[in-house]
C-alpha positions as CSV (number, residue, x, y, z in Angstrom):
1,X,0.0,0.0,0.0
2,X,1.6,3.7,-1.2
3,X,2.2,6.3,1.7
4,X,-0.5,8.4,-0.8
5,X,-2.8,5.6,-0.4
6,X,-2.5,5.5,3.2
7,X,-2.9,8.8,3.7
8,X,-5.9,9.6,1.7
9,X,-7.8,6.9,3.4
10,X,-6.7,8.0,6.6
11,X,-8.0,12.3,6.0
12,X,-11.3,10.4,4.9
13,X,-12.0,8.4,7.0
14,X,-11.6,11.1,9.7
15,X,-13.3,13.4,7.9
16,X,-16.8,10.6,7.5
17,X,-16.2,9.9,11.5
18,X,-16.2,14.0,12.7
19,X,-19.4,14.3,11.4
20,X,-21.2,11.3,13.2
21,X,-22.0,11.9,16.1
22,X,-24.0,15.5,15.3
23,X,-25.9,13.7,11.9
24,X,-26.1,10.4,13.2
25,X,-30.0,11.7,14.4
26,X,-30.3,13.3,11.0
27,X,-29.3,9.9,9.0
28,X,-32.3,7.8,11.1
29,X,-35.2,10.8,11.1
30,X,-34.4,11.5,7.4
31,X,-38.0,11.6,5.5
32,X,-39.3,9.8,3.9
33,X,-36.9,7.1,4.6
34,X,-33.2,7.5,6.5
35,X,-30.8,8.7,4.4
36,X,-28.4,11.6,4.5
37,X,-25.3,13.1,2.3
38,X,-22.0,14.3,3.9
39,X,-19.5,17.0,1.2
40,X,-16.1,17.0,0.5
41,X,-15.3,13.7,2.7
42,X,-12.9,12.7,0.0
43,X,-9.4,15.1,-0.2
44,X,-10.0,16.6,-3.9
45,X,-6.7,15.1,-4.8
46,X,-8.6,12.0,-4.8
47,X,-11.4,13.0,-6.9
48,X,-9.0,14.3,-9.3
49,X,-7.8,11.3,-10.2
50,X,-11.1,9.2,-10.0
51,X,-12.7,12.0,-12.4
52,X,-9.2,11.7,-14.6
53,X,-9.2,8.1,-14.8
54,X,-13.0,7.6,-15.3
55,X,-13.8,5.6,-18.4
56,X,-14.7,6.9,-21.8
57,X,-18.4,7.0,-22.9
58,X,-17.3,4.3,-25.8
59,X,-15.2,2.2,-23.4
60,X,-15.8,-1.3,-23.8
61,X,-16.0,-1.9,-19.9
62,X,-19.4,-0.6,-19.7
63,X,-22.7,-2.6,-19.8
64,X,-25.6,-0.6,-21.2
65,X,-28.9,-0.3,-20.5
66,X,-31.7,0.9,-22.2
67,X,-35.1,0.3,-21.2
68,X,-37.3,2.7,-22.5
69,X,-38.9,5.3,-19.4
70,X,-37.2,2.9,-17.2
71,X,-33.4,2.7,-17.0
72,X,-31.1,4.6,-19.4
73,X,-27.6,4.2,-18.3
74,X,-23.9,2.8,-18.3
75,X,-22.7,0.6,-15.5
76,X,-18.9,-0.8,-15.1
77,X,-19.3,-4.6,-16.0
78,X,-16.2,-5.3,-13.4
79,X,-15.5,-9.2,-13.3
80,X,-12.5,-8.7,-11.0
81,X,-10.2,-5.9,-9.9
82,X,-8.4,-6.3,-12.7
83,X,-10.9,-4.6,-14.4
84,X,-10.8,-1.7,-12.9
85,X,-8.6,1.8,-12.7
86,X,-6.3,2.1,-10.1
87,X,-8.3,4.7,-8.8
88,X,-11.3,2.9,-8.6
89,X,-9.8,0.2,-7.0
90,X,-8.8,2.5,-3.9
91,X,-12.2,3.5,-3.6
92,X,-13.8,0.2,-3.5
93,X,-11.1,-1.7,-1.3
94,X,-11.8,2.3,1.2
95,X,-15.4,1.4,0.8
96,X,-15.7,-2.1,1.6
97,X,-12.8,-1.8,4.5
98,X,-13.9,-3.0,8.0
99,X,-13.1,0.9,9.5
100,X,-15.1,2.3,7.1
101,X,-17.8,0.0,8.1
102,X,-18.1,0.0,11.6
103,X,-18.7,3.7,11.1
104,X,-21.2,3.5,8.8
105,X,-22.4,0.8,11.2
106,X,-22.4,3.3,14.2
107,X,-23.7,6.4,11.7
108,X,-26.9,4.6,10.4
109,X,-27.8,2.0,13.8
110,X,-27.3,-0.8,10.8
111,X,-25.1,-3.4,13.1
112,X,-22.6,-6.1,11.6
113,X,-22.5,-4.9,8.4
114,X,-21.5,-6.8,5.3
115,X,-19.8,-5.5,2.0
116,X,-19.7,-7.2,-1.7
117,X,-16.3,-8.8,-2.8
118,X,-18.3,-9.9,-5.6
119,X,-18.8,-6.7,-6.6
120,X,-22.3,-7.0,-7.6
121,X,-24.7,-4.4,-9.5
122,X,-22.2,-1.3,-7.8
123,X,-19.4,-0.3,-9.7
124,X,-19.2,3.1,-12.0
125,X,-22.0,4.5,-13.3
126,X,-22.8,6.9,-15.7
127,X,-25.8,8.5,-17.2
128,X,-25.7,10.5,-20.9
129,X,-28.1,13.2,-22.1
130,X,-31.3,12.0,-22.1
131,X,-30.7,9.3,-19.6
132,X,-32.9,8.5,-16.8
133,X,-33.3,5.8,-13.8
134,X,-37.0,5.5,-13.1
135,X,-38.3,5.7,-9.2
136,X,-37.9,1.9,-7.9
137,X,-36.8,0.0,-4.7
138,X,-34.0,-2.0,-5.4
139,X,-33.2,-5.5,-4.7
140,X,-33.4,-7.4,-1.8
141,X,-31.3,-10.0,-1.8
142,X,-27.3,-11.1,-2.6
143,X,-27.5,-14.8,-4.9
144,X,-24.0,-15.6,-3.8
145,X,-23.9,-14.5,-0.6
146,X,-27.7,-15.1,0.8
147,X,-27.5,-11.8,2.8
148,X,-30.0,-8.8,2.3
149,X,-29.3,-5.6,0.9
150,X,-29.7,-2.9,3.8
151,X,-28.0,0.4,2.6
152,X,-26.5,1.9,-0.4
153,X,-23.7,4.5,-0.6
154,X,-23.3,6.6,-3.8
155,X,-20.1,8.6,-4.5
156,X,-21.2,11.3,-6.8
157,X,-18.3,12.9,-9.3
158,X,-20.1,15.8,-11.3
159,X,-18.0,19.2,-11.1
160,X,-19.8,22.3,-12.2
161,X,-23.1,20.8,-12.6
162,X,-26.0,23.2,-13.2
163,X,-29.6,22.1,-11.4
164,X,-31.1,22.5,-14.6
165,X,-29.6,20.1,-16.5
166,X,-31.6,17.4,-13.6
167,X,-30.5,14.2,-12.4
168,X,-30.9,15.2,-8.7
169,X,-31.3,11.8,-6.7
170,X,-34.9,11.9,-5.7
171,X,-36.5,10.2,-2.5
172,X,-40.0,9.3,-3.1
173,X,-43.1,8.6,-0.5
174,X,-44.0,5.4,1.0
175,X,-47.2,5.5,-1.4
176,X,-44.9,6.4,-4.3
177,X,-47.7,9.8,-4.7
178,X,-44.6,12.1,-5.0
179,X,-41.1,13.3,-4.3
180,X,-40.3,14.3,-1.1
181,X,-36.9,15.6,-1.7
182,X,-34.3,16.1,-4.0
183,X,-30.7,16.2,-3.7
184,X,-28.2,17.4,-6.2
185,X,-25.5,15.3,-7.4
186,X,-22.4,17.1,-6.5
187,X,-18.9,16.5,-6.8
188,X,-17.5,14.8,-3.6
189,X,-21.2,14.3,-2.4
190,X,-21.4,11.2,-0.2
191,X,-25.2,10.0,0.1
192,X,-25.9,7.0,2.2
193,X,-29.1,6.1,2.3
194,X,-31.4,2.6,3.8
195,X,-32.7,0.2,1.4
196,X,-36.2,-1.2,1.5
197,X,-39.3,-2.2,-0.2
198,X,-40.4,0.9,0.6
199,X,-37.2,3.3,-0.2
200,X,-38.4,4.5,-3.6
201,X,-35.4,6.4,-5.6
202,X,-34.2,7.5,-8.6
203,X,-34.3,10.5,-11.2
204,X,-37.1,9.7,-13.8
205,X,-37.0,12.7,-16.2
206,X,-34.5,12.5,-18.9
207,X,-31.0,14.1,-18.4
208,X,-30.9,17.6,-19.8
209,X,-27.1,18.4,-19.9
210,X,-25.2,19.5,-23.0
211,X,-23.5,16.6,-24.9
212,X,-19.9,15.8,-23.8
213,X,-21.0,15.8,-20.1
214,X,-22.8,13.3,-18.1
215,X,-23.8,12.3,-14.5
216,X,-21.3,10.1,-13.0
217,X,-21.0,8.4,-9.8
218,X,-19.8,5.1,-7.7
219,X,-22.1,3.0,-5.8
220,X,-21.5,0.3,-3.6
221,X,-24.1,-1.8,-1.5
222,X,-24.1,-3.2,2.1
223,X,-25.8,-6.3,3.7
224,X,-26.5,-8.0,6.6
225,X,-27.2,-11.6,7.9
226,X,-29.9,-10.8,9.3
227,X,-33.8,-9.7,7.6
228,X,-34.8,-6.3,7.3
229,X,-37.3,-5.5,9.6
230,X,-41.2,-6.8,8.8
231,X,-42.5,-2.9,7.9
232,X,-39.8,-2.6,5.0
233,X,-40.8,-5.6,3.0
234,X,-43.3,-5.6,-0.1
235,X,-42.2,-9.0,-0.9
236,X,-40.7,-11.4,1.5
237,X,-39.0,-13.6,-1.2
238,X,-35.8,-12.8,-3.2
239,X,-36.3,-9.8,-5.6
240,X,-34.7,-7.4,-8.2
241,X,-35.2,-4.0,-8.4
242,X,-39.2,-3.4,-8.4
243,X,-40.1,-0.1,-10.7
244,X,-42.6,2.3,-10.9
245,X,-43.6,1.9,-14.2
246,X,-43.3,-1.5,-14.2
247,X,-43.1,-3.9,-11.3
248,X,-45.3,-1.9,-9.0
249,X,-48.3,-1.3,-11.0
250,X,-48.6,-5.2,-10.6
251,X,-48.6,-5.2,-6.7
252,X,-51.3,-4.9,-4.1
253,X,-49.3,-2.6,-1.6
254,X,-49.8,-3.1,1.8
């Protein structure tokens, strides 16, 4: 491991753990589900180089998506570490790392936390004009590791982005009537937030910057052994991602 390595960890890390004691209570009363987004935890040295090394709109490591009014978007298609930059390989391995989980752990209430080595659905993502990612819940369940999906963390990596061009990450009601609030996606912009049947998300109107810029970001997901508690389940058995325009309109919600 570098000394640059080292230390970048170490200034975030410090910098996500000085802020939890006063937004813990602010992560676990978030409306209309627990979330909440902490600037500038990364040094920008750091997102320098994730923004520098960030793959090219045409680069074969993405997997595409299109799904008309649904899902528009680019997603890393990582098999192994090898696949990634070396940048994005800090990140992940920072991510993932037991320190930075027990202080997620003691920031959200979440206990015994679990992170993905298979590294799966997270990654690099990245949005064009025009894209979109429809309001949904997202899965519940890990295949290869038979845990359940309990929180998400999303890295956002947009410098200079203007409100109008949209993509702000919007939390939607329990009844899906409406969007509760909306949060722009920032450079540096840490947003942790709990996933349930009931955590609706996303940014359903099409992408409205110019060409030769999109909305980028990193996600990861974390798990636990244990079920999510009985109010935060639509559907006990294993599930993908259930969608607004799609999945949901086929569900008696309870």
């Amino acid at each position: 491991m570098s000394t640059d390595l080292q230390h970048w960890q170490k200034v975030a890390l410090k910098n996500f753990k000085d802020q939890i004691d006063t937004r813990k209570t602010e992560f676990r009363s978030g409306d209309p589900f627990p979330h909440i987004y902490l600037d500038d935890v990364f040094p920008e040295s750091f997102i320098e180089r994730l923004l520098a090394e960030f793959p090219l709109e045409d680069d074969a490591i993405w997997d595409r998506s299109y799904i008309e009014h649904i899902q528009v978007k680019l997603r890393t298609n990582w098999k192994s570490e090898q696949d990634m930059t070396d940048s994005a390989r800090e990140l992940i391995h920072f991510l993932n790392s037991g320190e930075f989980l027990k202080a997620v752990s003691e920031l959200t209430g979440i206990d015994r936390l679990i992170s993905d080595p298979y590294l799966t659905g997270g990654g690099l993502n990245c949005i064009l004009p025009g894209g979109l990612l429809d309001v949904h819940a997202d899965g519940n369940w890990h295949d290869d590791m038979g845990v359940h999906r309990r929180l998400n963390a999303i890295l956002y990596l947009n410098r200079n982005w203007k409100s109008e061009w949209g993509g702000q990450f919007e939390l939607w009601d329990r009844e899906l009537k409406g969007c509760e609030a909306k949060i722009e996606p920032l450079a540096n912009r840490l947003m942790i937030f709990e996933t349930h049947d009931f955590s609706y998300h996303g940014h359903p109107h099409p992408l409205q910057c110019p060409k030769g810029n999109s909305r980028k970001s990193a996600i990861v997901y974390y798990y636990t052994s244990e079920p999510r508690p009985q109010d935060q389940i639509l559907r006990s058995e294993p599930h993908r991602a259930l969608w607004r325009r799609r999945d949901l309109n086929q569900l008696e919600q309870k």
